[in-house]
DRENDO-1510 file (C-alpha; in Angstrom, 1 decimal, always signed):
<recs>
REC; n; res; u; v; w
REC; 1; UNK; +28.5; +0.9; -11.8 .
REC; 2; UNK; +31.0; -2.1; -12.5 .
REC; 3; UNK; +30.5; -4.0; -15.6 .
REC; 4; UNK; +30.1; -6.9; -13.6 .
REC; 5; UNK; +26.7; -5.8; -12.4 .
REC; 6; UNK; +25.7; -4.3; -15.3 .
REC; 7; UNK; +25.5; -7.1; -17.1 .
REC; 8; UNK; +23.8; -9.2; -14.2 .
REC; 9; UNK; +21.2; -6.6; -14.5 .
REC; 10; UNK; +20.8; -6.9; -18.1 .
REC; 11; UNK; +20.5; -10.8; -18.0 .
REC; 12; UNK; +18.2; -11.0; -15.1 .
REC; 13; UNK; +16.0; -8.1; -17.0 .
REC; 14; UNK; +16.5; -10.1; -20.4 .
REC; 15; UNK; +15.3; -13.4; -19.4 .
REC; 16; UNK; +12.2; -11.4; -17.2 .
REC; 17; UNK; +11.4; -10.2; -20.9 .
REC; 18; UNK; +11.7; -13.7; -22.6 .
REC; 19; UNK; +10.1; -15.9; -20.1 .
REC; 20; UNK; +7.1; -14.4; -18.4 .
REC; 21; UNK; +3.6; -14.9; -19.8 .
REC; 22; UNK; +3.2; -12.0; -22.3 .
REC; 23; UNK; +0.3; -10.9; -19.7 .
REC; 24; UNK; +2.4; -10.1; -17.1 .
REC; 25; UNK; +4.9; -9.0; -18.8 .
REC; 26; UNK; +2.5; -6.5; -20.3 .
REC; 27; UNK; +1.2; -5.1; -16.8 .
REC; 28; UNK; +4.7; -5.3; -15.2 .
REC; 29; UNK; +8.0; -5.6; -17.1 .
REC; 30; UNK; +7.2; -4.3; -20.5 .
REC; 31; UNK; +9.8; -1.1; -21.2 .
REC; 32; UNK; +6.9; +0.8; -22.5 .
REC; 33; UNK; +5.0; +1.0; -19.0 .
REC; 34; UNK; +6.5; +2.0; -15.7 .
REC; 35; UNK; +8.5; -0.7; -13.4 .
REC; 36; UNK; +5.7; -2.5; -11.2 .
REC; 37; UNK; +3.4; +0.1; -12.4 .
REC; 38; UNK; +4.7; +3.0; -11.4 .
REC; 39; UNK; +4.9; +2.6; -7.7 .
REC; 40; UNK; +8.3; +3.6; -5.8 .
REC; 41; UNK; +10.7; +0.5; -5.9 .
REC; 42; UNK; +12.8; +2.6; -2.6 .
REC; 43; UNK; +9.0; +3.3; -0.5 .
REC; 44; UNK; +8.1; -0.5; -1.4 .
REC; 45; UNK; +10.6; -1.9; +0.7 .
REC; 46; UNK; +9.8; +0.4; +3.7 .
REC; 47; UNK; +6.2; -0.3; +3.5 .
REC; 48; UNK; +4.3; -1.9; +6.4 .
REC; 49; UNK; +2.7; -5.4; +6.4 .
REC; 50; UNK; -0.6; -4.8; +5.1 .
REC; 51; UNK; -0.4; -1.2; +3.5 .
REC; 52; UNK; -0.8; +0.0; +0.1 .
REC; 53; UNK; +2.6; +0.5; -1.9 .
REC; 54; UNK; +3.0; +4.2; -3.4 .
REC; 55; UNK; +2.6; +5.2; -6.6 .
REC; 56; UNK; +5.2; +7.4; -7.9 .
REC; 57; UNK; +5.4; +10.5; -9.4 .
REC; 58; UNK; +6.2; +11.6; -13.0 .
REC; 59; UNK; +7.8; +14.4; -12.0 .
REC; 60; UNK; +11.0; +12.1; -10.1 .
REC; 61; UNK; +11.7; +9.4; -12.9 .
REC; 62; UNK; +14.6; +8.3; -14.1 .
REC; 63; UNK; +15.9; +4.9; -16.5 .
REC; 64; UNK; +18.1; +1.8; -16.0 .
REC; 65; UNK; +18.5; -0.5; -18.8 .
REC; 66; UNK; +15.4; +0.9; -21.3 .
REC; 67; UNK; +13.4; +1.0; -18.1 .
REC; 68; UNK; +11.3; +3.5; -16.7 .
REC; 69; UNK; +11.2; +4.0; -12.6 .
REC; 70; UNK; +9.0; +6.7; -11.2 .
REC; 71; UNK; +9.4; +7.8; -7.4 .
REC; 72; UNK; +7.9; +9.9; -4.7 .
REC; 73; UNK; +10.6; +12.4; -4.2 .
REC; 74; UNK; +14.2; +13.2; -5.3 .
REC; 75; UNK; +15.5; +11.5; -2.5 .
REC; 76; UNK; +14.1; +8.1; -3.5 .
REC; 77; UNK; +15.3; +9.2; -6.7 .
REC; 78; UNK; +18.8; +9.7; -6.1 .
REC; 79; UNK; +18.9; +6.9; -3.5 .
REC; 80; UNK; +18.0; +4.7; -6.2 .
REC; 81; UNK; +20.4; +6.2; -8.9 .
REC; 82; UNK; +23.2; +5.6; -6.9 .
REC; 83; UNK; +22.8; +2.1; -7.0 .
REC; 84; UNK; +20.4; +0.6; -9.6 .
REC; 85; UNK; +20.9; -3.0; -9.1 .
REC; 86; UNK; +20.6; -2.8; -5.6 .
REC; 87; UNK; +16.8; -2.2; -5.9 .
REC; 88; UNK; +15.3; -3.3; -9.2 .
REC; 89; UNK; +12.5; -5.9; -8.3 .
REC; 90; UNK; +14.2; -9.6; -8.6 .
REC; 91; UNK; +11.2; -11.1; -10.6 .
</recs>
């Protein structure tokens, strides 16, 4: 990953941490917890109007920048490992 993007990713996850309501922040961008509590960031864009996102699976997780990401399968996995910053949630 260029530096570049790195450090956009950083920023954008630094101010998410600074200037949300500790609330949310709690339930959604807190490091301790799972990203967008633990649902798949790859199945959430390929979900249809009006379904349920997916949960994902503890078993398929992996971290970008001190957070935690949890998928349905290896594929979403790996698809997502490729290219962090291509599909962390833009808050």
């Amino acid at each position: 990953m260029g530096a570049l993007k790195m450090r956009t990713c950083l920023a954008a996850l630094f101010l998410i941490a600074v200037l949300l309501p500790m609330n949310f922040a709690d339930d959604c961008t807190a490091p301790r917890l799972s990203v967008l509590g633990g649902h798949d960031v790859i199945a959430y864009r390929q979900i249809p109007p009006g379904s349920s996102a997916v949960k994902g699976r503890a078993t398929h997780m992996t971290t970008f920048a001190g957070y935690t990401f949890l998928f349905v399968d290896a594929a979403n996995m790996e698809l997502f490992d490729s290219d962090p910053v291509r599909f962390i949630p833009a808050w």
